[in-house]
PDB file of N, CA, C and O in Angstrom:
ATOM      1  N   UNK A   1      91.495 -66.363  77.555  1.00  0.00           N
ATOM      2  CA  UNK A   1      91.924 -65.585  76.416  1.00  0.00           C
ATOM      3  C   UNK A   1      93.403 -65.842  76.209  1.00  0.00           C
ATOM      4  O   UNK A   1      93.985 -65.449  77.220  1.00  0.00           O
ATOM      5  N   UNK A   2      94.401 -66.419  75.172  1.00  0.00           N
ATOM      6  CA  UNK A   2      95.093 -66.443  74.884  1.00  0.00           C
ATOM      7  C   UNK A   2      95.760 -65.892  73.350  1.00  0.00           C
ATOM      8  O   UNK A   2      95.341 -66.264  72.254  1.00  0.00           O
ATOM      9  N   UNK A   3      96.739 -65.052  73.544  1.00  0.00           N
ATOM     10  CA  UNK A   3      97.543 -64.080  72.542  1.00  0.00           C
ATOM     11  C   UNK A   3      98.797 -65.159  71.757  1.00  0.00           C
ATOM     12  O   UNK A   3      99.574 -65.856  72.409  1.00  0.00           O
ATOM     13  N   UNK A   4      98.773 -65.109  70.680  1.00  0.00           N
ATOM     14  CA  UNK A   4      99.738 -66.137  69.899  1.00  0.00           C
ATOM     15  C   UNK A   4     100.359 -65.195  69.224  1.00  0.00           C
ATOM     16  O   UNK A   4      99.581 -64.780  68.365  1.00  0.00           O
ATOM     17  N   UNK A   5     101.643 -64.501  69.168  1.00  0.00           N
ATOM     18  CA  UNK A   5     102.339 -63.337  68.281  1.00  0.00           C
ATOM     19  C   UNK A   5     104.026 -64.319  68.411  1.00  0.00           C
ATOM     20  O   UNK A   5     104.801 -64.257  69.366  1.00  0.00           O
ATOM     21  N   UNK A   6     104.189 -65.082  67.256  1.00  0.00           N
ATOM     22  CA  UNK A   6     105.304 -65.191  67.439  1.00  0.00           C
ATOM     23  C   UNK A   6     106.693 -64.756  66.900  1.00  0.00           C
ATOM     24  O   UNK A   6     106.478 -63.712  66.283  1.00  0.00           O
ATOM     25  N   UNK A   7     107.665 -64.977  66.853  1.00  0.00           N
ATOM     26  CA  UNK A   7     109.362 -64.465  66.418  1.00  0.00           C
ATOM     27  C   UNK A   7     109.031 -63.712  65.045  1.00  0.00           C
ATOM     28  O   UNK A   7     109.160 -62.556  64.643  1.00  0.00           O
ATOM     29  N   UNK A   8     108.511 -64.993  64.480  1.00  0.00           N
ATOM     30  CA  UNK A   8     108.508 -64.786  63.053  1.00  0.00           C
ATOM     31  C   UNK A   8     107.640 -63.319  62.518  1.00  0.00           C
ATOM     32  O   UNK A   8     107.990 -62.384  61.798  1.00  0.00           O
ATOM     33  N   UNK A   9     106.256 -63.656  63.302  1.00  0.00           N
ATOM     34  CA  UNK A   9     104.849 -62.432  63.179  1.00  0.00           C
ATOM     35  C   UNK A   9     106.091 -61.089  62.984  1.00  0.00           C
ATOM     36  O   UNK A   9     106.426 -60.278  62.120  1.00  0.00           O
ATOM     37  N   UNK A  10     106.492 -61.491  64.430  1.00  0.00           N
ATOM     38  CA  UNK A  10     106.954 -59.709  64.714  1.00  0.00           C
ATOM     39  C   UNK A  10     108.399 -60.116  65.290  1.00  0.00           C
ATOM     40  O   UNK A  10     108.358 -60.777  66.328  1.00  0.00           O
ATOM     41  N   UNK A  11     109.379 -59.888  64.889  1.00  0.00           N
ATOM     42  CA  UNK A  11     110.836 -59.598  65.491  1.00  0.00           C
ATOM     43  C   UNK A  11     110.938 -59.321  66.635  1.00  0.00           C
ATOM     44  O   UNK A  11     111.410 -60.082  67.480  1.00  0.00           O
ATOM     45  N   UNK A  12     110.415 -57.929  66.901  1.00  0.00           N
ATOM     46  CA  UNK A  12     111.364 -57.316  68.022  1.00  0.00           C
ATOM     47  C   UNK A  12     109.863 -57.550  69.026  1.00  0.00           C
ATOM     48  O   UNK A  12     108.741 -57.354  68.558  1.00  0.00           O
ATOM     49  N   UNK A  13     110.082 -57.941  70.280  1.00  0.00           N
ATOM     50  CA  UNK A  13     109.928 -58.027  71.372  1.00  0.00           C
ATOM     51  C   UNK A  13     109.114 -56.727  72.192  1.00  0.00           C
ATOM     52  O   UNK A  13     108.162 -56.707  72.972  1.00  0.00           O
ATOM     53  N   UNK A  14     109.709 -56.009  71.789  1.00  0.00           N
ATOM     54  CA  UNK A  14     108.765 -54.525  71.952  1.00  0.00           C
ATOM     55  C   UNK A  14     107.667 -54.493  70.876  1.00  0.00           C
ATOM     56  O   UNK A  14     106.773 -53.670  71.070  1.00  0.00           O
ATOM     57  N   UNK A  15     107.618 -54.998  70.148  1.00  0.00           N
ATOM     58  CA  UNK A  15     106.397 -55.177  69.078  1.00  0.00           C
ATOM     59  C   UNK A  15     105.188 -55.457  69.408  1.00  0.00           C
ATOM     60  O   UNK A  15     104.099 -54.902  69.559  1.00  0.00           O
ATOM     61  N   UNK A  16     105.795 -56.728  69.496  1.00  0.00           N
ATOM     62  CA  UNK A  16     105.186 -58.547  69.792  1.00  0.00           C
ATOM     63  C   UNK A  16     103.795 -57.543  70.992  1.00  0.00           C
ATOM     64  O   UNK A  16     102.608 -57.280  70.798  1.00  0.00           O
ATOM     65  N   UNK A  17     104.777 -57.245  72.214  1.00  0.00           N
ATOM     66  CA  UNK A  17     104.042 -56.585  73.545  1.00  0.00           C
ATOM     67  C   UNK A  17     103.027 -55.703  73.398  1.00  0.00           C
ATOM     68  O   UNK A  17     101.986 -55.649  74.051  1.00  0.00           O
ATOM     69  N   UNK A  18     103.517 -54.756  72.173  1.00  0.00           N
ATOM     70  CA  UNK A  18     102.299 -53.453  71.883  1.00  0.00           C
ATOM     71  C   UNK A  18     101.357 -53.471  71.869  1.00  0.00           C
ATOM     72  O   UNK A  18     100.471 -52.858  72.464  1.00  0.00           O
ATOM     73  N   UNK A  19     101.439 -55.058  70.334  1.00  0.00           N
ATOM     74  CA  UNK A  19     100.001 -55.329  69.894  1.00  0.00           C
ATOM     75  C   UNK A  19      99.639 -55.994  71.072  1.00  0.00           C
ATOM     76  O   UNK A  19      98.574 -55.505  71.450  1.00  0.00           O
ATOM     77  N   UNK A  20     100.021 -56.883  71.839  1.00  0.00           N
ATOM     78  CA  UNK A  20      99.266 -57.699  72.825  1.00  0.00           C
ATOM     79  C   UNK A  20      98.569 -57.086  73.655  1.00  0.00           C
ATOM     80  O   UNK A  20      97.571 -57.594  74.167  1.00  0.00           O
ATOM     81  N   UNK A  21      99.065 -55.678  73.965  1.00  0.00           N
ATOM     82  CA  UNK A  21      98.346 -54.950  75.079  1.00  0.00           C
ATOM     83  C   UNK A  21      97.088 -54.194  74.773  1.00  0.00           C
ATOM     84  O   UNK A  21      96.152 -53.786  75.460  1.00  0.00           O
ATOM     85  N   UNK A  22      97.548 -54.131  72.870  1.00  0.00           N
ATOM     86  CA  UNK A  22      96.633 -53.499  72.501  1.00  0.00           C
ATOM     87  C   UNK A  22      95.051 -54.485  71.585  1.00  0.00           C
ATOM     88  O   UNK A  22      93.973 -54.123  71.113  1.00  0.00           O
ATOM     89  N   UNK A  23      95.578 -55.451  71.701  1.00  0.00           N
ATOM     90  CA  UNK A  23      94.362 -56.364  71.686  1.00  0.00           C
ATOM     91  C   UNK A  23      93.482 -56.497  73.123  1.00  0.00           C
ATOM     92  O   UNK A  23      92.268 -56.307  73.196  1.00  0.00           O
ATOM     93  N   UNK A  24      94.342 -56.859  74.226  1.00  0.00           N
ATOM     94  CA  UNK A  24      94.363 -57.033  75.325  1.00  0.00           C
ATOM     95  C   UNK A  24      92.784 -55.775  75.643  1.00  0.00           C
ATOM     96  O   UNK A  24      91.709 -56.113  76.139  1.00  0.00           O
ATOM     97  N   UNK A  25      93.018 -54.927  75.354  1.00  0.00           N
ATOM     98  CA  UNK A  25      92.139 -53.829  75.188  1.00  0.00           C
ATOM     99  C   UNK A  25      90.666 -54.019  75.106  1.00  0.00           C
ATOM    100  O   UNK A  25      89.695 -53.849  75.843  1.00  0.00           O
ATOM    101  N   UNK A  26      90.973 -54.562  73.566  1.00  0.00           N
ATOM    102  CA  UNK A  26      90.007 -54.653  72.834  1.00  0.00           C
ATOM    103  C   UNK A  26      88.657 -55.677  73.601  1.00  0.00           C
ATOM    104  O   UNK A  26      87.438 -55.658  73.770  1.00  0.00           O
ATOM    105  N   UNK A  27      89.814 -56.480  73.877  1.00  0.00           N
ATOM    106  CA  UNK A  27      88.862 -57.883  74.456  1.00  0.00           C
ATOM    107  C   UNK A  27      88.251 -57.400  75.348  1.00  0.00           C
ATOM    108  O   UNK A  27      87.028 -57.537  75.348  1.00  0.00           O
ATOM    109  N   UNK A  28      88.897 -56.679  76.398  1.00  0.00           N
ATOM    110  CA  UNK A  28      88.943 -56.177  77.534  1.00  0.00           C
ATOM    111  C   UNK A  28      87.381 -55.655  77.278  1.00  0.00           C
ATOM    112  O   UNK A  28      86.595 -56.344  77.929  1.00  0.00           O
ATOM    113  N   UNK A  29      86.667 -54.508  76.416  1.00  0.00           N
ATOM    114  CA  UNK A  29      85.920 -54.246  76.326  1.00  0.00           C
ATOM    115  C   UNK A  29      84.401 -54.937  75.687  1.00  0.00           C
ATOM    116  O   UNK A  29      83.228 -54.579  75.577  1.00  0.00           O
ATOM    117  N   UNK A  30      85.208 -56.095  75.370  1.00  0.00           N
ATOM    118  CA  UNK A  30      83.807 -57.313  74.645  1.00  0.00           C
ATOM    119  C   UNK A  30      83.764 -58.530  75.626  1.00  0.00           C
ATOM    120  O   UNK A  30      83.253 -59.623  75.383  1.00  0.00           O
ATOM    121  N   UNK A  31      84.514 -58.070  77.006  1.00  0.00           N
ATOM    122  CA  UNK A  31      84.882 -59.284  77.668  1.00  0.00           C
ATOM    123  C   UNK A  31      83.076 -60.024  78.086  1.00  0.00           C
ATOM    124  O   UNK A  31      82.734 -61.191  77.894  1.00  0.00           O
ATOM    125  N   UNK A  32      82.192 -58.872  78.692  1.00  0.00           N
ATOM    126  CA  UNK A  32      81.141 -59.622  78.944  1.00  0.00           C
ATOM    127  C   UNK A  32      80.352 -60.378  78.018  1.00  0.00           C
ATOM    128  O   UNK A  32      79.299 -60.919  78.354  1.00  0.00           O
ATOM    129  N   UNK A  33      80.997 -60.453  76.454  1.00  0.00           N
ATOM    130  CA  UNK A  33      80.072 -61.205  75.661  1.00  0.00           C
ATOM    131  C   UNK A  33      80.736 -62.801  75.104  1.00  0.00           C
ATOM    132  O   UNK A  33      80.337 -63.732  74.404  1.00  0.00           O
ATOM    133  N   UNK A  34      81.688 -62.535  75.706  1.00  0.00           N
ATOM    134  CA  UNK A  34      82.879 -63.394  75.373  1.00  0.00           C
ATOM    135  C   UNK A  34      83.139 -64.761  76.392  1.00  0.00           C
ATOM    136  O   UNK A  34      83.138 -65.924  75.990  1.00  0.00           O
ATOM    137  N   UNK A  35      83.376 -64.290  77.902  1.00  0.00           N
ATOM    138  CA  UNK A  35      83.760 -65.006  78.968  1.00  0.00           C
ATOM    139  C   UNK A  35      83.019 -66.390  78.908  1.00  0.00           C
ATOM    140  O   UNK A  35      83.434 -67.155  79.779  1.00  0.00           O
ATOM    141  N   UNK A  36      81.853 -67.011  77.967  1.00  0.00           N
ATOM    142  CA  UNK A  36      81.403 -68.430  77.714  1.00  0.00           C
ATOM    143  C   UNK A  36      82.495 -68.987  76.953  1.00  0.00           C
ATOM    144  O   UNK A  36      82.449 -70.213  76.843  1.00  0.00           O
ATOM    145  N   UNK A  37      83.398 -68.441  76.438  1.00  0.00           N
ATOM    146  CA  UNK A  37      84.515 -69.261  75.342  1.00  0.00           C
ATOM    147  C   UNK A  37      85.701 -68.692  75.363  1.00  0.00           C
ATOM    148  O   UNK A  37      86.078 -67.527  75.486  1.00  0.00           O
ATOM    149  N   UNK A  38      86.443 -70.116  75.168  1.00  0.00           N
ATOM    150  CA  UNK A  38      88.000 -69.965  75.067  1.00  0.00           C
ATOM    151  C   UNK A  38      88.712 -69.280  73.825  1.00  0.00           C
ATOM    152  O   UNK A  38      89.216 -69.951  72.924  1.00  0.00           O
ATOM    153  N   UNK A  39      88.715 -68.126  73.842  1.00  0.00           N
ATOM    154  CA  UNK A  39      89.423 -67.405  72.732  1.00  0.00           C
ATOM    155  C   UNK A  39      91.124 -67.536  72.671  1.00  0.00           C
ATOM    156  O   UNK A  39      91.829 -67.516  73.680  1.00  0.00           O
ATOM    157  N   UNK A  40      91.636 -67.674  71.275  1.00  0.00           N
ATOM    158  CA  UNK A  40      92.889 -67.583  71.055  1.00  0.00           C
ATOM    159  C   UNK A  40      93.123 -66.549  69.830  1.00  0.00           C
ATOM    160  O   UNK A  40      92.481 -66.694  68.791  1.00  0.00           O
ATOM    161  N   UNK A  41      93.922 -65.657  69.960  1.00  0.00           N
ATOM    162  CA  UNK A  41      93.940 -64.546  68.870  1.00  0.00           C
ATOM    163  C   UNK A  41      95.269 -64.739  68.392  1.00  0.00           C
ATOM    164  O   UNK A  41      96.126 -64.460  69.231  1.00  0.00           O
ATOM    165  N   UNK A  42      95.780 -65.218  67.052  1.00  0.00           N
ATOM    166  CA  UNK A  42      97.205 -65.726  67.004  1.00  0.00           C
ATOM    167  C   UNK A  42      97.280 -64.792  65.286  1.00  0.00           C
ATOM    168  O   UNK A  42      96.240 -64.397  64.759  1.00  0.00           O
ATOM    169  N   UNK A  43      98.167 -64.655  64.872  1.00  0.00           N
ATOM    170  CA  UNK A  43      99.113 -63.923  64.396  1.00  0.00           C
ATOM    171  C   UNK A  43      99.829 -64.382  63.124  1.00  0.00           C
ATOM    172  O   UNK A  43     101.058 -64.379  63.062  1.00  0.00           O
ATOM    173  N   UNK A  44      99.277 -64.662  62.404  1.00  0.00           N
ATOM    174  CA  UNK A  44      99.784 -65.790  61.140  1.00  0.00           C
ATOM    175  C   UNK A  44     100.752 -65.053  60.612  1.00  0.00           C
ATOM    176  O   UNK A  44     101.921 -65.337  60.872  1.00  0.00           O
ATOM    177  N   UNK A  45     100.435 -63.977  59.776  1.00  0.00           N
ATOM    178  CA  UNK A  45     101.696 -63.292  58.972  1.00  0.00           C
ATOM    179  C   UNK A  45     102.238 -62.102  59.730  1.00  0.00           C
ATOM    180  O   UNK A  45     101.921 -61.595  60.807  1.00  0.00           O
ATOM    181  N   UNK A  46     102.992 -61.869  58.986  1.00  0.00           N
ATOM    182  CA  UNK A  46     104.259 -61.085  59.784  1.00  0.00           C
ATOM    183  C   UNK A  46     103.379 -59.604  59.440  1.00  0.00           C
ATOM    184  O   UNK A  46     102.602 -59.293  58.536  1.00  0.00           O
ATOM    185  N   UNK A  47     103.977 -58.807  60.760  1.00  0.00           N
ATOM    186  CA  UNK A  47     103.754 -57.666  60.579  1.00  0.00           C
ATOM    187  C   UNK A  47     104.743 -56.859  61.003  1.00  0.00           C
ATOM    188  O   UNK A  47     105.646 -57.021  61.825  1.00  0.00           O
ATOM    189  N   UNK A  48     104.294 -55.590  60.020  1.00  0.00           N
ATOM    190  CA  UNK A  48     105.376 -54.396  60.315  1.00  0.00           C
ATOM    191  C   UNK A  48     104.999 -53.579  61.743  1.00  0.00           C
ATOM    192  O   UNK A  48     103.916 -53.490  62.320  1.00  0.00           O
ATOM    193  N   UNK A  49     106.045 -53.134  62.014  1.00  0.00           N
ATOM    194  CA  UNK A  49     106.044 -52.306  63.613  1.00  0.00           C
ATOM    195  C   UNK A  49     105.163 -51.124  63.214  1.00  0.00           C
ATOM    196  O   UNK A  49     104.228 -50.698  63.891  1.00  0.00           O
ATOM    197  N   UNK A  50     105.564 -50.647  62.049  1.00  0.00           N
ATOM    198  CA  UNK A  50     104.321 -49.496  61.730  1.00  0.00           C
ATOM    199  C   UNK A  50     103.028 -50.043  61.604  1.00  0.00           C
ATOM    200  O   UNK A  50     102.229 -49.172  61.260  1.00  0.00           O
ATOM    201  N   UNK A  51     102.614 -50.944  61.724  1.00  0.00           N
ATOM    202  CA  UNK A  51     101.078 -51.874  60.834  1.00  0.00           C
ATOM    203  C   UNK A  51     100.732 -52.069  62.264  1.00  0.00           C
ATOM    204  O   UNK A  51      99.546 -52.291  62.508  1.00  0.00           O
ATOM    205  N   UNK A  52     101.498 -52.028  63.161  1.00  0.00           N
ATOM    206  CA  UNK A  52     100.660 -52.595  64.711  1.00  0.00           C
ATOM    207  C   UNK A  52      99.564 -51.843  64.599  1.00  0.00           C
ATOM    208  O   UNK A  52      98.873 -52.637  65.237  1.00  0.00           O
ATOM    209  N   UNK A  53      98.770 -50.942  64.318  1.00  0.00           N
ATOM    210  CA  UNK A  53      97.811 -50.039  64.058  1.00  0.00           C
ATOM    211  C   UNK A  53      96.574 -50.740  63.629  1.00  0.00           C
ATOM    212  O   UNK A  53      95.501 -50.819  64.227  1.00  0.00           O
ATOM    213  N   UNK A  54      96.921 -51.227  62.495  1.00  0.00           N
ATOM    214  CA  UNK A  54      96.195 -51.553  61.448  1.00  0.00           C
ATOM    215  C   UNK A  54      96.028 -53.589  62.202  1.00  0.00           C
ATOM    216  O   UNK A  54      94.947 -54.175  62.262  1.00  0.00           O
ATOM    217  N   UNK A  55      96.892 -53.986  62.485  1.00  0.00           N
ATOM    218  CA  UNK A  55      96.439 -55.316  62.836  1.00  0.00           C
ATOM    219  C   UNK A  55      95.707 -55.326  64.462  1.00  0.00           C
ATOM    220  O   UNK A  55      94.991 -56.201  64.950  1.00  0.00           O
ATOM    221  N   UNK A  56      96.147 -54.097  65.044  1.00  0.00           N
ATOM    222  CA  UNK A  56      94.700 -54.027  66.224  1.00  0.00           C
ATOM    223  C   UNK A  56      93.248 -53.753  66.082  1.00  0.00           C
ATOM    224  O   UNK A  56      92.364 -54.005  66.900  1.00  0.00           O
ATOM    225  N   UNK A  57      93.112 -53.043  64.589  1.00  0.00           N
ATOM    226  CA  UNK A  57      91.900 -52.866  64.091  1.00  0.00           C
ATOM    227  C   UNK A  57      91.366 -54.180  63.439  1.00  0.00           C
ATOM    228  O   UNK A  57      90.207 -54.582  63.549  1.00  0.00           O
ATOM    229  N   UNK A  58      92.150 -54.662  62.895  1.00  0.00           N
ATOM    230  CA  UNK A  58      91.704 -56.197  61.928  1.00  0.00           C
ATOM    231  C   UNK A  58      91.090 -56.933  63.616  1.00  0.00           C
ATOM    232  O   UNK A  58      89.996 -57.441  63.863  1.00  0.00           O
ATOM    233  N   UNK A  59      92.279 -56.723  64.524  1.00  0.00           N
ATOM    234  CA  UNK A  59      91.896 -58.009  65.821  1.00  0.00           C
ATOM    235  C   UNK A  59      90.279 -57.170  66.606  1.00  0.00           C
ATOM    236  O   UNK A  59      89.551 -57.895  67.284  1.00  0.00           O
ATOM    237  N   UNK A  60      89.955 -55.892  66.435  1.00  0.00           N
ATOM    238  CA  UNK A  60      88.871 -55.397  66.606  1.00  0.00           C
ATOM    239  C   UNK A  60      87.983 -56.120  65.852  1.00  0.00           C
ATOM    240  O   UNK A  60      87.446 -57.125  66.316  1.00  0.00           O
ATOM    241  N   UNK A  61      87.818 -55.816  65.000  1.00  0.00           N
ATOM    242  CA  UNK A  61      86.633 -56.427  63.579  1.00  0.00           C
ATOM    243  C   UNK A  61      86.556 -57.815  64.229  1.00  0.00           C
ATOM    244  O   UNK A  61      85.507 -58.273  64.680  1.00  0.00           O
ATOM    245  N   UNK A  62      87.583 -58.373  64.247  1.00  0.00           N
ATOM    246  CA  UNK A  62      87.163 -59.980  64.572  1.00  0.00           C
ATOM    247  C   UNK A  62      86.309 -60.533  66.120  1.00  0.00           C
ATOM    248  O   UNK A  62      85.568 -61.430  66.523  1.00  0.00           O
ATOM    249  N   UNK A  63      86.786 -59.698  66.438  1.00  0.00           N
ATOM    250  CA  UNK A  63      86.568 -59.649  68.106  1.00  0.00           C
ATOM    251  C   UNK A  63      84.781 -59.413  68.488  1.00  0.00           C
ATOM    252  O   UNK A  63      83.999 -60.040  69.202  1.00  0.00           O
ATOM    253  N   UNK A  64      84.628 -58.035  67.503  1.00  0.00           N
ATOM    254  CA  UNK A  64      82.838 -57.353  67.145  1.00  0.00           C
ATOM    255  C   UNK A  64      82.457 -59.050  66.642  1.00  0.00           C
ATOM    256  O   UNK A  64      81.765 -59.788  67.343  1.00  0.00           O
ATOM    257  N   UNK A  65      82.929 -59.382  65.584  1.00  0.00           N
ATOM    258  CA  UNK A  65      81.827 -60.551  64.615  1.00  0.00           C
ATOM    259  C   UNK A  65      81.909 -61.454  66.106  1.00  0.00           C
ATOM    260  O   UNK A  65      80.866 -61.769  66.680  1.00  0.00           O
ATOM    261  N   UNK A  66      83.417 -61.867  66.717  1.00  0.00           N
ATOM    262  CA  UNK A  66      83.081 -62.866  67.789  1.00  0.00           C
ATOM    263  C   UNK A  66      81.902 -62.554  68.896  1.00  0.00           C
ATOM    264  O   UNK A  66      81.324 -63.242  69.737  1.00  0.00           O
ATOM    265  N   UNK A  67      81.856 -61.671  68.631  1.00  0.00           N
ATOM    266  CA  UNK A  67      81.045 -61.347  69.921  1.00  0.00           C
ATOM    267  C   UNK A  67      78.612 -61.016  69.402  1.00  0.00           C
ATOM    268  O   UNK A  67      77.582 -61.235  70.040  1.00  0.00           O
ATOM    269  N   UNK A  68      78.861 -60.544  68.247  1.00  0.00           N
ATOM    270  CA  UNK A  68      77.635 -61.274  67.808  1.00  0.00           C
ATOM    271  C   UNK A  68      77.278 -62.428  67.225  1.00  0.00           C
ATOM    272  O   UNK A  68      76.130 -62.861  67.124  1.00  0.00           O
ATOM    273  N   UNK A  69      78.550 -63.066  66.733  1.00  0.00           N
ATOM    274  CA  UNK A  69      77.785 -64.863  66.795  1.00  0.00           C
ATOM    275  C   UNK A  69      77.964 -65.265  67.897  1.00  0.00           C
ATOM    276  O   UNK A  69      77.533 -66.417  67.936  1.00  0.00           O
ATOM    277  N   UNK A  70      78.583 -64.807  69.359  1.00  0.00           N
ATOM    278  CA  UNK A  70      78.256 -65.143  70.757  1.00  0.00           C
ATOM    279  C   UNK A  70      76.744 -64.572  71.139  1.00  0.00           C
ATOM    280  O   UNK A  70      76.225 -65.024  72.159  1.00  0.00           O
ATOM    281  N   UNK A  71      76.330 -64.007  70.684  1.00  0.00           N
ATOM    282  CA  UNK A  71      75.043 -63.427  71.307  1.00  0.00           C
ATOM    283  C   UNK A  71      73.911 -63.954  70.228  1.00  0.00           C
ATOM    284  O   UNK A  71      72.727 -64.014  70.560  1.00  0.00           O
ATOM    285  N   UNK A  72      74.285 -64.267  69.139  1.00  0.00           N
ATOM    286  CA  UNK A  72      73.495 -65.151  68.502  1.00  0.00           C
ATOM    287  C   UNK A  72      72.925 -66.554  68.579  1.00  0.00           C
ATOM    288  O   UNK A  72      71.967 -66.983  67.936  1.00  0.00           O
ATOM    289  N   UNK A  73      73.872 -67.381  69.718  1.00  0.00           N
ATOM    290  CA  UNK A  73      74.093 -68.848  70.048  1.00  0.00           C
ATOM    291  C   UNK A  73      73.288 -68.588  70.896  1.00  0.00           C
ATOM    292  O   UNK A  73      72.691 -69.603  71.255  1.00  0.00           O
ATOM    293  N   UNK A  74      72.856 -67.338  71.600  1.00  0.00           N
ATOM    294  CA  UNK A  74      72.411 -67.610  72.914  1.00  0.00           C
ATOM    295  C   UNK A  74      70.596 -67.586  72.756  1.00  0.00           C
ATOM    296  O   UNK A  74      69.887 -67.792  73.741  1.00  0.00           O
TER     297      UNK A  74
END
């Protein structure tokens, strides 16, 4: 599992960490449907320090679909 949040995504450093821990989470709980594949969760546009909220829910949603077209392959 690898986290891609860079300078640009998010400024401050305390940010960057929030969301990571708080994806970190997420996975954490889809990990048994997941662990057949190399996931990378990266961070294209910038986000606000208030929006960390809202882009752990977007990295949720993605995480659910990853995890039934993982159980669909099988």
């Amino acid at each position: 599992m690898g986290y891609v949040i860079g300078r640009k995504a998010m400024p401050r450093a305390v940010d960057r960490n929030r969301l990571r821990r708080r994806l970190r989470e997420i996975v954490r709980a889809a990990r048994p449907a997941l662990d057949a594949y190399d996931v990378i969760l990266r961070v294209r546009s910038a986000v606000v320090a208030a929006d960390v909220d809202a882009a752990a829910q977007e990295g949720a949603r993605l995480v659910a679909r990853a995890t039934t077209r993982a159980a669909d392959a099988t």
